[in-house]
N, C-alpha and C positions, 0 to 999 in steps of 0.2 A: 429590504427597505420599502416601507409605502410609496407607492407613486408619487402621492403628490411631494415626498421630503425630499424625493428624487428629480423631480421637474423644477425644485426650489433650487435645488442645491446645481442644477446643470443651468439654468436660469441666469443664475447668479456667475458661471464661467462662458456665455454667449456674452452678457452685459460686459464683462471685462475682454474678449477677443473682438467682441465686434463694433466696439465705440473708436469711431473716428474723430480727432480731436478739429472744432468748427476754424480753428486759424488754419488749419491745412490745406483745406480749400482755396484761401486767399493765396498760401504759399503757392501754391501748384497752377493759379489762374483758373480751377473748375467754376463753371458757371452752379451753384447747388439750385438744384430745380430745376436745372433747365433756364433759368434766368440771371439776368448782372445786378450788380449793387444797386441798381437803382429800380428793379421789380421789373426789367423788359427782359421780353423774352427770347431764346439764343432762336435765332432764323436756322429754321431745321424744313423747311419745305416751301413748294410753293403752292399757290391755292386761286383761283378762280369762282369761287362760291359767294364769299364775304370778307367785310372788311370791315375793320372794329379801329378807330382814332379817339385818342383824347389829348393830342397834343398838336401843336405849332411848332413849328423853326422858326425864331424872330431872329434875328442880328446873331447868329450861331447860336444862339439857344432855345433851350427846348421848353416853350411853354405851355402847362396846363389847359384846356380847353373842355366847353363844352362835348361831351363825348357821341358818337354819333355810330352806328351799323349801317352797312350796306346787304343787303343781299343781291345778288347779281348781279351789281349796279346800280338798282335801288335802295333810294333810303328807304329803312322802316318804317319812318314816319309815315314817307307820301305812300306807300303800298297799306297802311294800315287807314289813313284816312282816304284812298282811292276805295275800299270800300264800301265806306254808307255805315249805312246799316245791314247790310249783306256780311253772310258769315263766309269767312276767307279761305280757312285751313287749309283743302284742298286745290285752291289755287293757286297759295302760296310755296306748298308740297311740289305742286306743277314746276313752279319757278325754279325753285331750286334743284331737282330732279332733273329737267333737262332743260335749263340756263336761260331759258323766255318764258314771258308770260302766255299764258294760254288764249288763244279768241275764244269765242263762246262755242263754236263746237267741238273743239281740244278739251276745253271747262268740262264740256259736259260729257265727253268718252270717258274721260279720267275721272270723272265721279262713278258715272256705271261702274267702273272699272272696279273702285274701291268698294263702292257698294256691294259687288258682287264679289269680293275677294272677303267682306267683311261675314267669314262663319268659319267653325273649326268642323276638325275631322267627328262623325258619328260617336261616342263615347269619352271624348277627349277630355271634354270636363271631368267626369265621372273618370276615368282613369288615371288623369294624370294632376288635373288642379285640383283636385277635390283629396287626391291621395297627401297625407300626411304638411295638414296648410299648417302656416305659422301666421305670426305677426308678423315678419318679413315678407313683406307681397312681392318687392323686389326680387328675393331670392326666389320663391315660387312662379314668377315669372319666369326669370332665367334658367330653371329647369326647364318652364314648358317649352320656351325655347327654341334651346337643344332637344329636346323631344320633337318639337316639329321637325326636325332632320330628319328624323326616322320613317317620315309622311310622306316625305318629295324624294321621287325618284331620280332626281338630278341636282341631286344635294350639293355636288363637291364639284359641278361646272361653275368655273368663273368667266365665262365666256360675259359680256354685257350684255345681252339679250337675257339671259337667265336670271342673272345679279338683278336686272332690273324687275322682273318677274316675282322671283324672291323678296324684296324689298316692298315693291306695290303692297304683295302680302301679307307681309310683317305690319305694314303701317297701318293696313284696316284691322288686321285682327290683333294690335295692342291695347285699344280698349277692353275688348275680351277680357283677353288674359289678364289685364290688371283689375279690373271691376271684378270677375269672379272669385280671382286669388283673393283678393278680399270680402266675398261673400263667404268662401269657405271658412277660409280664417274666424269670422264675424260668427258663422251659424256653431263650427264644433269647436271652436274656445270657447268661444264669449256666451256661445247657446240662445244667440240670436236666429228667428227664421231666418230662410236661407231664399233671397230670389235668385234667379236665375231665367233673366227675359231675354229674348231673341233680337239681336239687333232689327233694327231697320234698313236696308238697302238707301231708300228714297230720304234719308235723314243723314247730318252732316256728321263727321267725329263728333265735335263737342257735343251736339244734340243726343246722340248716342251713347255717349259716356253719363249724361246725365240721364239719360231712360233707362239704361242697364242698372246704376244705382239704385234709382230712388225705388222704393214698395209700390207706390203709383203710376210709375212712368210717367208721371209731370213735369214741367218745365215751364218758364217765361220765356219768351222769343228775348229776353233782355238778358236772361240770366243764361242763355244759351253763347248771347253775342260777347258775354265780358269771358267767359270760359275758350270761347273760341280764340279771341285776344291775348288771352293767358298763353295759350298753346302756338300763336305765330309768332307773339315773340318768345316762346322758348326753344323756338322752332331749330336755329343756326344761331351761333358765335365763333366763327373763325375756327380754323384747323389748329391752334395750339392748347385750347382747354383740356383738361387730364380725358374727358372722353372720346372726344374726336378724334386724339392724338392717336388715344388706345386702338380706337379703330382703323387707323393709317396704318401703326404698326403690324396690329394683326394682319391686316389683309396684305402687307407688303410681303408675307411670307406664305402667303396660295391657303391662306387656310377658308376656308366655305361660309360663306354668309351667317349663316348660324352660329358658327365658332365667333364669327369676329362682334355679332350684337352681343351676345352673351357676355365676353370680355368685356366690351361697351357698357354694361349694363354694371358688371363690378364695379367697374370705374366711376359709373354718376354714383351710385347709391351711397358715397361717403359722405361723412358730413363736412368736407370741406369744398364738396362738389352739390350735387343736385340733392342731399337733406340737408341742407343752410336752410331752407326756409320752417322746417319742421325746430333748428334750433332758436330761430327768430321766436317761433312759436311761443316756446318752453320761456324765454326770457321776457316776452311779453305777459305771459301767466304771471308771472314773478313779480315783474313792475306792477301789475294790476293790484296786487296784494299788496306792494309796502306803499302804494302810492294815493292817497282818499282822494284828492281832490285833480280827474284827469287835465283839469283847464288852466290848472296851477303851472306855469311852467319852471317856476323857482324849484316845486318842493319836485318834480319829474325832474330836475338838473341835478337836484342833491343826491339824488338817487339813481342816476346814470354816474355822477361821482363816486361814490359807492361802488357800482360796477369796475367805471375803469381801474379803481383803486384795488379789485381783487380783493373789496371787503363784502360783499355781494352778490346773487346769484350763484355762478358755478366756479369763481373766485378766478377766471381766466384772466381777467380784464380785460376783456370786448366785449364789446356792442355790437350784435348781429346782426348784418341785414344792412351795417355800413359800409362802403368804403368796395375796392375792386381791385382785382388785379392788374386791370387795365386801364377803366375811367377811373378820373381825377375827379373834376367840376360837377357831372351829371351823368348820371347812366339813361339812354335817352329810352331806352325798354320803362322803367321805371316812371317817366316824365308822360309816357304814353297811356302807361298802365292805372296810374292815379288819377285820373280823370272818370274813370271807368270804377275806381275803387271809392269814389266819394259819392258818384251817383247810386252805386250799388250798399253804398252805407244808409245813404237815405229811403232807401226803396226797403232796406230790412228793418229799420227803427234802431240804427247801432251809429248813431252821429257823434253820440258820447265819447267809443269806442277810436274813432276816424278823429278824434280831436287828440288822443293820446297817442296814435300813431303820429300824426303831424307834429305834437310839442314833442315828441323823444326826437324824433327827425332834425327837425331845428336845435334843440340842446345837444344832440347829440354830434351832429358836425361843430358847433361851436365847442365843446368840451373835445373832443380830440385834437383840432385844430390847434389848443392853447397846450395842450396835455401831452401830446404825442408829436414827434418832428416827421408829422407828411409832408414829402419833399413837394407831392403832385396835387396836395387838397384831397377831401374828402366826400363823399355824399350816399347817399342810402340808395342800394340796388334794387333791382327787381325782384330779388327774395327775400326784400322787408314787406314788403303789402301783400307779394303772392299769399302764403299762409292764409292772412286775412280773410283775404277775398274766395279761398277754398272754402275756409268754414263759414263765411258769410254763404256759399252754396250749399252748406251741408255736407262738405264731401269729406273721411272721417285723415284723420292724419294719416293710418296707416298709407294711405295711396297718394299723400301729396308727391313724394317721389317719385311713384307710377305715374302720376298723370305730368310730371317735368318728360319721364322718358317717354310717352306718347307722342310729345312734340318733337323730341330732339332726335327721333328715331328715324325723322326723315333728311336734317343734317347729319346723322351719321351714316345715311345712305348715301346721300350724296357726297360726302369725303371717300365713300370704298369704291363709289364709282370712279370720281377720279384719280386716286390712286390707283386704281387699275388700268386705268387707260394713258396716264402717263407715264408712272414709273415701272421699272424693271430692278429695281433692288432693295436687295430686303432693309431696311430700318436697324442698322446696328451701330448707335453710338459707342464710344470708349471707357471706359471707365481705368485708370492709374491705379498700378497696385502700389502698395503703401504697405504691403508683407515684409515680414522680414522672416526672410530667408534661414532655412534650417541648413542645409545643405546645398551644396554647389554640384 
């Protein structure tokens, strides 16, 4: 028998043993997902890092609100306009790493720190990113890795003095690794030259990520600070998103820093997780094309009708880039982020572009709203504009991912740190067998 009549035909007997009928769940009370009927999620830990609300209790009810993050106790807001114009990331990195904000000569160890953590092992490119690149830069990341395991002689202490050692490490050298995964990628598919520039110590993430890219190593001080922006708020979202969780889990069972980012890193790169904004992308191409007139917001409505109708697009019936698992009203990442995305619209000559963004936004909460029964409201997240504002910098799709995990690679450090410093037990929910039984 041919493999494949064979893989069809065994295919075809998984689908019929492994389908579990969706009323069964109700019957038995399983949360699926991990959450209740109403999209919250089942309380599986505690957490000291952040804190993510979009609702009120009024007179025993639970109302929709403006949605809002804390990290350590601060808003994102005032730690992002606490700023300036000063680029954050590494002080933000501070905060949540070890629970206070830095004074300025804390700021400034912890930059050295990075800066000097920011280089790889002598042939590492050449042996290990350069061997066999894909279009998945994700993937080629997360081999490298686990290959950095192979580098650190104290790979498998989870001692917190090491973990946090490990981690510092990892957070400077993910621009690296994702910028190059995708120069390789770029130079032996696509047959594009191939750079490959040395970071800078004395230069911030974002700055760096944008000099590793580009052919020139140029940059705006503006286009540096909205990139930076991008990256603190992708920075943390609460311990129950599929990849922070992934990393509680792993690490609740001793497994090494390496192990547990690597997991981390399966876990964003889905597109129900950290590539949402690469599908934003793809649907926005699509409107562009059946849509002439971007300022029309009737003829952009008929054609978000369209979408939701499943007569359109990739015939799912969503609109990407809306709505959340958590915020209702506003995602305040997004409310933050759009200010930064309209000035960087003006500064590249794409206001045309920024006008289509905004009328799908508005038709697009208004058409679900009427079309769909959201219990909590709707509104457009922060991987509706991300996209945008990437290739408003030029940066290629392949690494919009990459550059989600460059941020969030420092709240998943800081969930393994504390996971390891509170808990003592490994992470093993239930699952109900629903078998029927061959024999007694």
């Amino acid at each position: 028998m041919e493999t494949e009549t064979y893989l069809k035909a065994k295919a075809d007997l998984c689908r019929e043993h492994d389908y579990i009928d969706p009323a069964l769940y109700g019957k038995y009370n399983v949360k699926r997902g991990l959450r209740d009927l109403n999209g919250n999620g089942v309380l599986a830990g505690l957490t000291n890092i952040s804190q993510i609300t979009a609702s009120e209790m009024v007179n025993g009810v639970q109302e929709p609100r403006d949605g809002k993050l804390w990290y350590r106790g601060y808003l994102i807001n005032t730690l992002v306009d606490g700023l300036g114009d000063d680029l954050g990331y590494e002080k933000i990195a501070y905060l949540l790493l070890m629970g206070e904000l830095p004074d300025e000569a804390e700021e400034k160890a912890f930059k050295e720190l990075i800066g000097a953590s920011r280089d790889l092992k002598p042939n590492f490119v050449r042996d290990v990113i350069m061997k066999a690149p894909t279009q998945d830069v994700m993937n080629t990341m997360t081999r490298s890795i686990l290959t950095l395991a192979s580098y650190d002689d104290n790979c498998a202490d989870i001692s917190l003095e090491n973990v946090l050692r490990q981690s510092i490490q990892l957070i400077a050298q993910f621009p690296l690794l994702a910028v190059y995964s995708y120069h390789a990628y770029n130079s032996y598919v696509n047959g594009e030259s191939m750079y490959i520039h040395k970071p800078d110590p004395e230069l911030s993430t974002a700055e760096n990520l944008l000099k590793l890219l580009r052919p020139d190593q140029s940059y705006t001080p503006f286009e540096a600070k909205v990139l930076d922006t991008a990256l603190i708020l992708h920075m943390e979202h609460g311990g129950g998103n599929n990849s922070s969780f992934t990393t509680r889990v792993v690490s609740s069972s001793g497994a090494d820093t390496y192990s547990v980012i690597a997991a981390a890193m399966c876990s964003l790169k889905g597109p129900r997780h950290g590539g949402a904004n690469i599908k934003t992308m793809a649907m926005m191409d699509d409107i562009r094309a059946h849509v002439s007139d971007y300022a029309d917001k009737e003829e952009v409505g008929a054609y978000l009708t369209k979408i939701l109708d499943k007569e359109a697009f990739d015939h799912q019936g969503l609109i990407y880039g809306m709505g959340h698992a958590v915020y209702s009203l506003s995602d305040p990442r997004e409310r933050i982020f759009k200010g930064f995305v309209q000035q960087l619209a003006k500064e590249k000559g794409r206001e045309q572009e920024m006008t289509l963004y905004q009328n799908v936004e508005d038709e697009a909460t208004r058409l679900i709203a009427s079309k769909r029964r959201i219990y909590k409201g709707v509104s457009a997240n922060i991987d509706f504009y991300s996209g945008f504002v990437y290739d408003m910098l030029g940066i290629p799709r392949e690494l919009y991912t990459a550059i989600f995990a460059c941020a969030r690679i420092v709240g998943w450090s800081a969930h393994r740190i504390e996971e390891l410093n509170s808990q003592s037990k490994i992470i093993r929910p239930a699952y109900k067998s629903i078998m029927e039984r061959r024999e007694e």
